[in-house]
C-alpha positions as CSV (number, residue, x, y, z in Angstrom):
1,X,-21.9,5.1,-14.3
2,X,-22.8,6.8,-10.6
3,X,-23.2,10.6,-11.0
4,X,-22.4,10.6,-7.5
5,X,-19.1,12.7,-6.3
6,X,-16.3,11.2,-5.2
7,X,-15.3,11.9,-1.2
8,X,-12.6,14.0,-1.9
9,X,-14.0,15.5,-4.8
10,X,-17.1,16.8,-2.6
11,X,-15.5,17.4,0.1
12,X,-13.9,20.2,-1.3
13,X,-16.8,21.6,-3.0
14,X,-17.9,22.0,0.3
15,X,-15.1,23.5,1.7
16,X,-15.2,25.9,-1.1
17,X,-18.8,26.4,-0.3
18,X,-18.2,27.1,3.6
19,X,-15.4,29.3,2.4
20,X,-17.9,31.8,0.3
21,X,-20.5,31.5,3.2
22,X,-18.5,31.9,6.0
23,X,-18.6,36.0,5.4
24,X,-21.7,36.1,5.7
25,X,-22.2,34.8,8.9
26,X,-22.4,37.1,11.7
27,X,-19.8,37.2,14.5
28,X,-21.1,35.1,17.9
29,X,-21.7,32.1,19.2
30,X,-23.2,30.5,16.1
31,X,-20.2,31.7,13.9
32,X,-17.6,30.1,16.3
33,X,-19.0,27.0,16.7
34,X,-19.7,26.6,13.4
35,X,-15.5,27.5,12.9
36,X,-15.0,24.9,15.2
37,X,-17.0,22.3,13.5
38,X,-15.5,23.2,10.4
39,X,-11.8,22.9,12.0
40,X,-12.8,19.4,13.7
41,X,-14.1,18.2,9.7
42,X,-10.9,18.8,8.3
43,X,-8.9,17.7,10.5
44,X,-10.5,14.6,10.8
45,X,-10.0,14.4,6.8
46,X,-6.0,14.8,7.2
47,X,-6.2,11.9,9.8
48,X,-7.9,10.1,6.9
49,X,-5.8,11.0,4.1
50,X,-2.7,10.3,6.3
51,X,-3.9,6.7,7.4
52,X,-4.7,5.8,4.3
53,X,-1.4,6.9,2.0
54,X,1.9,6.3,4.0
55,X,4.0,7.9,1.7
56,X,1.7,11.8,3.1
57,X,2.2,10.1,6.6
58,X,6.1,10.5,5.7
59,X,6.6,13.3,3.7
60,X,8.3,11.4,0.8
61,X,8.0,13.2,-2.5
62,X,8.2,12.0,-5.6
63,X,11.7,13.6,-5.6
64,X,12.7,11.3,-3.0
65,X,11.3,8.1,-4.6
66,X,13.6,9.6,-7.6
67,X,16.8,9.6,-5.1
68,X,16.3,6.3,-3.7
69,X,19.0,4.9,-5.7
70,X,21.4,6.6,-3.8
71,X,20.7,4.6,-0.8
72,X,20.1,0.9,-2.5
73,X,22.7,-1.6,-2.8
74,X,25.6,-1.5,-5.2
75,X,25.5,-3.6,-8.3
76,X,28.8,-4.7,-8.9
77,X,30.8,-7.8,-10.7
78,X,32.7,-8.3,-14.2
79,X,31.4,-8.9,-17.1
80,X,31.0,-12.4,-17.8
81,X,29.7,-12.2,-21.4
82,X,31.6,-10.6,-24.9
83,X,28.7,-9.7,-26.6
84,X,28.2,-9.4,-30.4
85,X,31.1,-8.2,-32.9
86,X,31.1,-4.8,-34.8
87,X,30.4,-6.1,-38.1
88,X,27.3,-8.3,-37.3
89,X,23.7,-8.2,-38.3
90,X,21.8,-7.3,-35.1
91,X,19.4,-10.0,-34.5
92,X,15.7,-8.5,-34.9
93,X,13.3,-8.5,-31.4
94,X,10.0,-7.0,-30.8
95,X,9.4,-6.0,-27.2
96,X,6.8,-4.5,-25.4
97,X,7.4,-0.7,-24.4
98,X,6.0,0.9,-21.0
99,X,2.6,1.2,-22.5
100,X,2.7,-2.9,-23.6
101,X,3.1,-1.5,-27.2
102,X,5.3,-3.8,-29.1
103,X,8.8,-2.0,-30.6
104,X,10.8,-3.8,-33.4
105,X,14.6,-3.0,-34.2
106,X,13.1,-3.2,-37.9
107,X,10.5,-0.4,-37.2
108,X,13.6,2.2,-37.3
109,X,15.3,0.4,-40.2
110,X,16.6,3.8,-42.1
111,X,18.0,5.6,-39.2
112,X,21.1,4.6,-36.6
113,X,20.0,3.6,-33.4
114,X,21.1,2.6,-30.0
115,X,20.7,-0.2,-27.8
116,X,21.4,-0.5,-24.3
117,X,20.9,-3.1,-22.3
118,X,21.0,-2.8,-18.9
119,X,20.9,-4.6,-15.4
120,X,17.6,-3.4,-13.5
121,X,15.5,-0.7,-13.2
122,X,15.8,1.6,-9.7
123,X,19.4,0.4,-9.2
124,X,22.3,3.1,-9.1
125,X,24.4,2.7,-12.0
126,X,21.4,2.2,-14.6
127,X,19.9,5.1,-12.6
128,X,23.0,7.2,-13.5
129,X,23.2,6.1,-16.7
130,X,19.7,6.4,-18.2
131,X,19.5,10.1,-16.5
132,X,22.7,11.1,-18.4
133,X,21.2,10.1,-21.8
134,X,18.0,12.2,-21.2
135,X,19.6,15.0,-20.1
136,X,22.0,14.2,-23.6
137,X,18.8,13.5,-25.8
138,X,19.2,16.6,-28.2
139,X,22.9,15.4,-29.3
140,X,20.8,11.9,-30.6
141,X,18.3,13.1,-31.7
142,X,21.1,16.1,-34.4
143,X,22.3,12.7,-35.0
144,X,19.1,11.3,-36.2
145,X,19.6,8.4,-33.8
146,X,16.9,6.5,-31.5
147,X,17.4,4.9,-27.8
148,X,16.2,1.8,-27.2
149,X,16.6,0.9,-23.4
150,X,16.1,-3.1,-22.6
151,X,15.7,-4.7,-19.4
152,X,14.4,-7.7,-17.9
153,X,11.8,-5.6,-16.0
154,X,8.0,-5.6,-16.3
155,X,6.4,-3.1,-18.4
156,X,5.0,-1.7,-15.0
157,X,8.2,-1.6,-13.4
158,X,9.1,0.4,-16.5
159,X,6.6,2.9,-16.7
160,X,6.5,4.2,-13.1
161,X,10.5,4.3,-13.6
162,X,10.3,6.5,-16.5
163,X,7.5,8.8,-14.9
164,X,9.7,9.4,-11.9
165,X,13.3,9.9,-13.6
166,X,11.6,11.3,-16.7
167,X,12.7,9.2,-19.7
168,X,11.4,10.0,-22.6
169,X,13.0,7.3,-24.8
170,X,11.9,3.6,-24.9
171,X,11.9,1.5,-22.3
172,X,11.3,-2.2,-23.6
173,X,10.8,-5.4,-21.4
174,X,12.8,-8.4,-22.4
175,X,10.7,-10.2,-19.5
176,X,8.9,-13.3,-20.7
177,X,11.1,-15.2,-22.2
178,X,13.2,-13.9,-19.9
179,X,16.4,-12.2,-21.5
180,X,16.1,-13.7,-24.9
181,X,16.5,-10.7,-26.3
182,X,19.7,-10.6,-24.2
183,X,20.6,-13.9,-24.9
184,X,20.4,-13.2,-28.7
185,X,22.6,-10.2,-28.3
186,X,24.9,-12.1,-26.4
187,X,25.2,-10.7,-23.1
188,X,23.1,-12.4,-20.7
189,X,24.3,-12.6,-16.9
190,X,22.9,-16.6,-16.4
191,X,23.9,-16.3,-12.6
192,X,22.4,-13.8,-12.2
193,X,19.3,-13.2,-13.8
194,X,20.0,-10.0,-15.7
195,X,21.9,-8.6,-18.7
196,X,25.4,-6.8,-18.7
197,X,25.7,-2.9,-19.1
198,X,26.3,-3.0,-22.9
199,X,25.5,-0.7,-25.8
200,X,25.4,-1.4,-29.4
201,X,25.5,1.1,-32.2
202,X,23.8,-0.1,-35.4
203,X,23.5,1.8,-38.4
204,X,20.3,2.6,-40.7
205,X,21.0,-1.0,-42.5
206,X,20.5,-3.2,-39.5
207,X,24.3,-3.8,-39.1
208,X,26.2,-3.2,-36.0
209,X,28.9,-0.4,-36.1
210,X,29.8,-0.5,-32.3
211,X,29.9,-2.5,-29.3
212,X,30.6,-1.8,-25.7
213,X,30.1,-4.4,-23.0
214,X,30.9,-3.0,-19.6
215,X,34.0,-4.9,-18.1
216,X,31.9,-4.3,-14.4
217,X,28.3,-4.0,-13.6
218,X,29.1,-0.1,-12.3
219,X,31.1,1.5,-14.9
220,X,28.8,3.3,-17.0
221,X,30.0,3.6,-20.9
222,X,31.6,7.2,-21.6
223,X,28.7,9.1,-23.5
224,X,31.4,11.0,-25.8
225,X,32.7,7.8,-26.5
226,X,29.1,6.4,-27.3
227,X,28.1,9.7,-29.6
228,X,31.8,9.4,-31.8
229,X,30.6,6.0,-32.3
230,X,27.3,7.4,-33.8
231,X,29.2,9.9,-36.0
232,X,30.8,7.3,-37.3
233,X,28.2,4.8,-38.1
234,X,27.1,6.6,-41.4
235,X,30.5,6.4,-43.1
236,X,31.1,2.8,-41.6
237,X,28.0,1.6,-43.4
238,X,29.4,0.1,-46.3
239,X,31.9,-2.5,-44.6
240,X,31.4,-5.8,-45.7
241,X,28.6,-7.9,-43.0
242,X,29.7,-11.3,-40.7
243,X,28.0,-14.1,-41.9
């Protein structure tokens, strides 16, 4: 491996050098020009840095690539699929999280958690959606309950979502095959490409206690709704299973 510094890396050392020697340069002629030189250095580097990333060039923060999803294009439409019944086992799936870890629905066999499925990263509604139950994460977690977000995005397209918008919770991609994971859970958009905004509630014995399919790609599910169906998952969990 090089032991060599990298340009920006030296080039500050050696503005931090300049910095400590430039008091001990006497005022004149040698001191100015050398000021100068110094002034035509960096600004050269900020033509440099600005060339080279356009998002500098434009003054787009990271809070801005957060707020794009004010400005993209509403996802709308009914639902076109009922999903699966309360009552039912939920089918088991291992899918790869942001870091291409695989996450099974048996791995948290003992405690209630939540699925939801969702349309696509970046979009509005999902945007709103996800956002509400990170800021909401303490009331599932006194419950004892774990998030599972699904998607049919890429494990990239996942992890620079959750680094902008700050999710904390699983983000798994039900990319290749794509949607099967939806498919199995019965509420996979065909036309479309994508799965409906639906949320499933399924107690510590791998049995679902809830289900909520959005009747239209914008309405988000009513979070007190959501966390009522979690209280009540525990004392549901002896009813008898579907076939």
């Amino acid at each position: 491996m090089s032991n060599e510094l990298s340009f920006p890396r030296a080039l500050h050392q050696l503005e931090s050098e300049f910095a400590n020697l430039a008091g001990e340069i006497p005022d004149g002629p040698e001191k100015r020009a050398i000021s100068v030189l110094h002034g035509i250095v960096m600004e050269v580097w900020r033509s440099l840095e600005r060339d080279r990333s356009p998002q500098l060039q434009s003054g787009l923060t990271l809070d801005d690539i957060a707020q794009l999803w004010r400005s993209a294009p509403a996802m709308e439409g009914e639902a076109v699929s009922a999903g699966l019944a309360a009552g039912t086992r939920a089918p088991d799936f291992s899918l790869p999280d942001c870091a291409g870890q695989p996450v099974s629905l048996s791995d948290f066999r003992g405690r209630p958690v939540v699925l939801v499925f969702y349309p696509l990263d970046w979009s509005p509604g999902c945007s709103q959606q996800l956002d509400l139950y990170q800021q909401e994460i303490d009331e599932f977690r006194r419950r004892g309950a774990q998030l599972l977000a699904i998607s049919v995005d890429s494990v990239y397209s996942h992890g620079a979502w959750a680094a902008v918008r700050g999710i904390s919770f699983p983000l798994l991609s039900d990319f290749h095959p794509k949607g099967e994971v939806a498919r199995r859970y019965g509420v996979w958009r065909e036309q479309d490409g994508f799965s409906e905004r639906a949320l499933y509630v399924i107690d510590a014995q791998g049995v679902i206690r809830w289900a909520h399919v959005s009747p239209y790609l914008h309405h988000i599910p009513d979070i007190y709704e959501l966390l009522q169906a979690l209280d009540g998952a525990r004392a549901s969990q002896r009813e008898p299973v579907a076939a």
